[in-house]
C-alpha positions as CSV (number, residue, x, y, z in Angstrom):
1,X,94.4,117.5,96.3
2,X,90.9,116.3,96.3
3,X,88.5,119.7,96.7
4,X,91.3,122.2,96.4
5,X,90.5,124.6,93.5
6,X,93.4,125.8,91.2
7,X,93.2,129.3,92.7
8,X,93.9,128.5,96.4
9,X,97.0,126.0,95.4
10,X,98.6,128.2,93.5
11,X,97.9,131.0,96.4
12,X,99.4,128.3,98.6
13,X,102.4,127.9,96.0
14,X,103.2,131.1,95.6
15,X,103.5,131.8,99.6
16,X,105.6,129.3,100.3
17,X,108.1,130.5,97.8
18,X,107.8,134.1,99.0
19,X,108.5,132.4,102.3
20,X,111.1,130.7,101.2
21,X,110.3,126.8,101.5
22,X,110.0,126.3,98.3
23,X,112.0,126.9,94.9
24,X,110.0,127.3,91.6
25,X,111.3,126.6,88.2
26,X,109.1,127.9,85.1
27,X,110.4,126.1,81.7
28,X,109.3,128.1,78.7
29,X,107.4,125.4,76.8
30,X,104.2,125.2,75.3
31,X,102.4,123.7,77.4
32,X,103.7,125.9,80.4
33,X,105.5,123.5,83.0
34,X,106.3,124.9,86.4
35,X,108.2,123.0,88.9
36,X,108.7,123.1,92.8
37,X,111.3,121.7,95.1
38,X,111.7,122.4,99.1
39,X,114.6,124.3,99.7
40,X,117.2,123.9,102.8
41,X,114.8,125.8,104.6
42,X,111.5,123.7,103.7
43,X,113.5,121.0,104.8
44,X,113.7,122.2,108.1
45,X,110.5,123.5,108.2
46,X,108.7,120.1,107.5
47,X,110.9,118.7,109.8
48,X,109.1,120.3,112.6
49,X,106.0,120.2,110.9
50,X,106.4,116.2,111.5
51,X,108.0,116.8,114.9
52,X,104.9,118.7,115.9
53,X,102.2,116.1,114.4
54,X,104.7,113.1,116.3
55,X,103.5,115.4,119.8
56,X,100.2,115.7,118.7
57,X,99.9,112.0,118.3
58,X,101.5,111.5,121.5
59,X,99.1,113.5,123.4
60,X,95.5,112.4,121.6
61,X,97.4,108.6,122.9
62,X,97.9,109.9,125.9
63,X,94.1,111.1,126.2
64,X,92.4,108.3,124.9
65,X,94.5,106.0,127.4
């Protein structure tokens, strides 16, 4: 992502697995390659992430109308 230093994704990265939305998988080759996948419960989680931004949309319509 455009402007987001190294430090603050991997801080990012490594809370959501702590959290449990994402899985990480560290292949020991040289270079280093990591991996991420949601898990079941990312899944969900997004799913209301997008459930809550459809709302939000609804209701800036709803203003400007």
């Amino acid at each position: 992502m455009e402007g987001l230093t190294t430090k603050v994704q991997n801080d990012c990265l490594r809370k959501m697995v702590r959290f449990g939305i994402l899985d990480r998988v560290a292949y020991p080759e040289v270079p280093p390659r990591v991996e991420y996948a949601l898990t079941a419960f990312g899944e969900r989680f997004v799913a209301i992430l997008d459930a809550i931004q459809g709302l939000q949309r609804e209701a800036d319509a709803r203003i400007e109308g």
